[in-house]
C-alpha positions in Angstrom: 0.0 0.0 0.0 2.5 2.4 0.4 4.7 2.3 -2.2 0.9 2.1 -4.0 0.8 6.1 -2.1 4.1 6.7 -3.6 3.7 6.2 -7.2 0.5 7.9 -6.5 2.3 10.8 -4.8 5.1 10.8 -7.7 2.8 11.2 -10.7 1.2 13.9 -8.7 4.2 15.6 -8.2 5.4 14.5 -12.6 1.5 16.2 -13.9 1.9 19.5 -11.5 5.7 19.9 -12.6 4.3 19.7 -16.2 1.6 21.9 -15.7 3.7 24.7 -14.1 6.3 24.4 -17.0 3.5 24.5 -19.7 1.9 27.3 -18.2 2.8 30.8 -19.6 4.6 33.4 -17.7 2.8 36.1 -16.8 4.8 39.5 -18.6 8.5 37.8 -18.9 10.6 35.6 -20.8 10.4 32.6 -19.1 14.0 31.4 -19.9 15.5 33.6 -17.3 15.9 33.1 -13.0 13.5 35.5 -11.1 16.3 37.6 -10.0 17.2 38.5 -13.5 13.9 39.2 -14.0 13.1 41.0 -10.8 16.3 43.5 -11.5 14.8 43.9 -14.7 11.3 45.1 -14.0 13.1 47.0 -11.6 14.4 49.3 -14.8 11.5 52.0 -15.7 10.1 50.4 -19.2 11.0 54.1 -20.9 14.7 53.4 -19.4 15.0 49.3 -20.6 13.9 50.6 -24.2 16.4 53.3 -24.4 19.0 50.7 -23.3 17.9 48.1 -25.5 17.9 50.6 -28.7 21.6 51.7 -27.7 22.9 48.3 -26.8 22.2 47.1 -30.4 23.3 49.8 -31.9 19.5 50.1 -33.8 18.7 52.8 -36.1 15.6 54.9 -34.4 14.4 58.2 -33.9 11.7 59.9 -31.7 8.4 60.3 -32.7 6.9 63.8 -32.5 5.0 62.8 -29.3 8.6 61.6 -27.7 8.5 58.1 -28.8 11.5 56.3 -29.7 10.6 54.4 -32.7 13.4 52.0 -33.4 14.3 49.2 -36.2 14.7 45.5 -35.8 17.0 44.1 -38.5 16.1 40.0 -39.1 19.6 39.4 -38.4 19.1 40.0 -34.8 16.6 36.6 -35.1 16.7 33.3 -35.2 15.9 31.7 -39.0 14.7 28.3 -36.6 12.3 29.2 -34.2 9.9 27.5 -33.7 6.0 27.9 -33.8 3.4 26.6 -32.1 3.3 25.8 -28.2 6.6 24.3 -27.6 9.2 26.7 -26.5 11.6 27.9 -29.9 15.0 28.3 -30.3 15.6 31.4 -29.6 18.4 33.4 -30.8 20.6 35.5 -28.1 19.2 38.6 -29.8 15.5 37.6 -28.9 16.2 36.0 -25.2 17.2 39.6 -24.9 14.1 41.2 -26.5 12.1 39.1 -24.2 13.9 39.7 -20.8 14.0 43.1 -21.3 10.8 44.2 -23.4 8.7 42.1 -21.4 8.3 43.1 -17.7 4.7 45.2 -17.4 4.5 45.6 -21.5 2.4 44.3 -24.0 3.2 44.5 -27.5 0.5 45.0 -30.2 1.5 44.2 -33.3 -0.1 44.4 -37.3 0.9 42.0 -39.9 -0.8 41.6 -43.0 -4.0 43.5 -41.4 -4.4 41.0 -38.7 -3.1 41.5 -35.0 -1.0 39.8 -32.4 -0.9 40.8 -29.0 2.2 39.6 -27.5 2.3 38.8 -23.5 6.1 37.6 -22.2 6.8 34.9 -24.8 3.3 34.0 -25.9 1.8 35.4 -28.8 -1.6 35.3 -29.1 -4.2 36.4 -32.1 -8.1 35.6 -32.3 -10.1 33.8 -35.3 -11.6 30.6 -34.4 -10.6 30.1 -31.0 -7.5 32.6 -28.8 -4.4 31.1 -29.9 -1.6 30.8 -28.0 2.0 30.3 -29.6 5.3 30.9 -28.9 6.6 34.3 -30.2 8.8 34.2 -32.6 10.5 37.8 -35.0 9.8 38.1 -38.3 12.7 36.3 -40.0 10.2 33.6 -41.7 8.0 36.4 -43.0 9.0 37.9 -46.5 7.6 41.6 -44.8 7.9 44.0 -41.9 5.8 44.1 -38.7 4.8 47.4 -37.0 4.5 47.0 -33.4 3.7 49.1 -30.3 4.6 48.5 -26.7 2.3 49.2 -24.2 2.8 49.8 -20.1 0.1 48.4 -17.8 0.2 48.0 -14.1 0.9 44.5 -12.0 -3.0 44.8 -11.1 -3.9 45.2 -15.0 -1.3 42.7 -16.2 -3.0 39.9 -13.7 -6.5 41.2 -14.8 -4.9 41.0 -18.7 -3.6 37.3 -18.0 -7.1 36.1 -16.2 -8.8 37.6 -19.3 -6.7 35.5 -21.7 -6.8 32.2 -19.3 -10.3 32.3 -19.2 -11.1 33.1 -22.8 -8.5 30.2 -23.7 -10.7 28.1 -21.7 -14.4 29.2 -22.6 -13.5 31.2 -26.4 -17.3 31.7 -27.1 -18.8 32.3 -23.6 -16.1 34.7 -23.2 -15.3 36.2 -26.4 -18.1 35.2 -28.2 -18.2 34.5 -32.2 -15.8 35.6 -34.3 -16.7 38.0 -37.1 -14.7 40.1 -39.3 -16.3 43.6 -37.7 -15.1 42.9 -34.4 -17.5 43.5 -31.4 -17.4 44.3 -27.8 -17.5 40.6 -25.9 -18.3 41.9 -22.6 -22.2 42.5 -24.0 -24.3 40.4 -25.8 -25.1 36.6 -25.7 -25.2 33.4 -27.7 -24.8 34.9 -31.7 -25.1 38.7 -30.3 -21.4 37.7 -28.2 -18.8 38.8 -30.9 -15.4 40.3 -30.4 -12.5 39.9 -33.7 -8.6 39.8 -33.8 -8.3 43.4 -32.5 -11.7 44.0 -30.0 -10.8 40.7 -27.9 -7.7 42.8 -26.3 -8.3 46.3 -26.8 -12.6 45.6 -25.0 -10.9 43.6 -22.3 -11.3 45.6 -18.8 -8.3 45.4 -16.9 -8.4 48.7 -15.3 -8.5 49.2 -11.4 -12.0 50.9 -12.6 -13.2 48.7 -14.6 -11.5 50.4 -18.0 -11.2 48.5 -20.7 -7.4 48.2 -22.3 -8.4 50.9 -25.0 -9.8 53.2 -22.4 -6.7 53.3 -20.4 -4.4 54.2 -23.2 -6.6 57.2 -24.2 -7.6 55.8 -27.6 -10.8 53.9 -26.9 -11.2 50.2 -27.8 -11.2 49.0 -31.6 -12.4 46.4 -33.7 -9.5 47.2 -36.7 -6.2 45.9 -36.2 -4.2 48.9 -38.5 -6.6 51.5 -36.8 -5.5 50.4 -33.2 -1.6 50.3 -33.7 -1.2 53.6 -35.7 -3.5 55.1 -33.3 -1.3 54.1 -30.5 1.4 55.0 -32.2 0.3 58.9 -33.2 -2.3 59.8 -30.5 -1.8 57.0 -27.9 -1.5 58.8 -23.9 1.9 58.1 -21.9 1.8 54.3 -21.7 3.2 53.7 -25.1 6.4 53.8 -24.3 8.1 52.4 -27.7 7.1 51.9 -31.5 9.2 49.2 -33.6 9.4 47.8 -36.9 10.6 43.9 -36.9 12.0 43.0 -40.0 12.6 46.3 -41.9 13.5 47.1 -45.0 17.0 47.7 -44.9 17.4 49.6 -48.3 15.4 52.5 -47.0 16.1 55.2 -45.0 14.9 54.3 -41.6 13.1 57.9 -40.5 9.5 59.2 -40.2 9.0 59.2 -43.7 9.8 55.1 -43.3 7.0 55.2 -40.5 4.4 57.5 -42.2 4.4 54.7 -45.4 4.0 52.1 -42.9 1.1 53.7 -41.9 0.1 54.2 -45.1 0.2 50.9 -45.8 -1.9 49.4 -43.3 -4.5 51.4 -44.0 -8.2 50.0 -43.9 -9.3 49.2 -47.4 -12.0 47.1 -47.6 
């Protein structure tokens, strides 16, 4: 009987040990020790963005609301990482994106008119269901990526992650149908529940108040994934605290001429 309680006790111990490792970190790269991470957050985000731009020697320049906008050449990615749930390969360039562009941001980012909201290391984008893959740069896509990082609290982060556990759980009681015009899930029920690849995020209400994500950042919520990011980027309140471009074209000046035609470019045509 008790070595019964013991292999009991032991495949207990194997299932929780896998759950914990499966399970995403909240707002860090999870391939680092907490004190790393802990001295990290530490660093105000405007600060670790700064660094990180001048450690890599990046080309950038600031925005006309103060926003360093800087460039992320492929070369500072890995051509293997993976996709999908596993954890990638990542390159040394990316384990640094992640430890140091993590802690209290999320990243919204556009690519071919569809958004990913990046948490830590997960990415996550919303059609069918809220999926939830390992982040990975641009260096298997042919084009750029325009991205925006965002500060929220440890209070809206947790809220954030609960949102995203739960609609990974219970997609349509939570989120609702999918449809192309987006929709605010946190009204309506059965086919009147509807939320897209952009409103899933930017309706969710993470405030201390009861805000939703696109309430706190002064923009209001959105249902259009090219709308959302450029208005972060051009009218977005004091918690954007960086714009980048993954994957740029390195023939081009990289200036606000470069930014405007990336605006121009993801612009809504239906």
């Amino acid at each position: 009987m008790r070595t019964h309680r013991q292999l009991l006790l032991s495949l207990g111990l194997l299932i929780l040990a896998r759950v914990a490792l499966a399970a995403p970190c909240q707002d860090r790269f999870c391939g680092i020790d907490d004190g790393t991470h802990a001295r990290t957050k530490a660093i105000a985000p405007d600060q670790r963005v700064r660094d990180f731009i001048r450690s890599n020697n990046l080309k950038s320049f600031t925005s006309a609301r103060g926003v360093p906008v800087f460039a992320i050449p492929k070369a500072l990615y890995s051509t293997s990482s993976g996709y999908g749930y596993g954890a990638p390969t990542y390159s040394a360039g990316e384990k640094q994106y992640l430890t140091v562009l993590s802690p209290n941001l999320v990243e919204f980012a556009v690519s071919s008119h569809h958004l990913h909201t990046r948490v830590g290391e997960r990415d996550y984008d919303n059609i069918s269901s809220l999926s939830d893959n390992a982040w990975r740069g641009p260096s298997s896509y042919s084009g750029d990526r325009l991205g925006v990082l965002v500060q929220l609290s440890d209070s809206e982060m947790t809220r954030l992650r609960t949102w995203i556990d739960r609609a990974r759980q219970d997609h349509d009681g939570v989120l609702g149908r999918f449809n192309f015009n987006g929709g605010d899930p946190n009204y309506g029920t059965g086919a009147n529940k509807q939320s897209n690849c952009t409103s899933w995020v930017t309706c969710a209400r993470v405030g201390d108040r009861g805000e939703s994500l696109g309430q706190l950042v002064g923009i209001g919520a959105s249902a259009e994934p090219y709308s959302w990011v450029k208005g972060l980027a051009r009218y977005g309140n004091n918690r954007v605290k960086g714009v980048v471009v993954h994957g740029p074209d390195e023939s081009k000046s990289f200036n606000q001429s470069y930014l405007d035609g990336l605006f121009d470019k993801y612009t809504y045509r239906p």
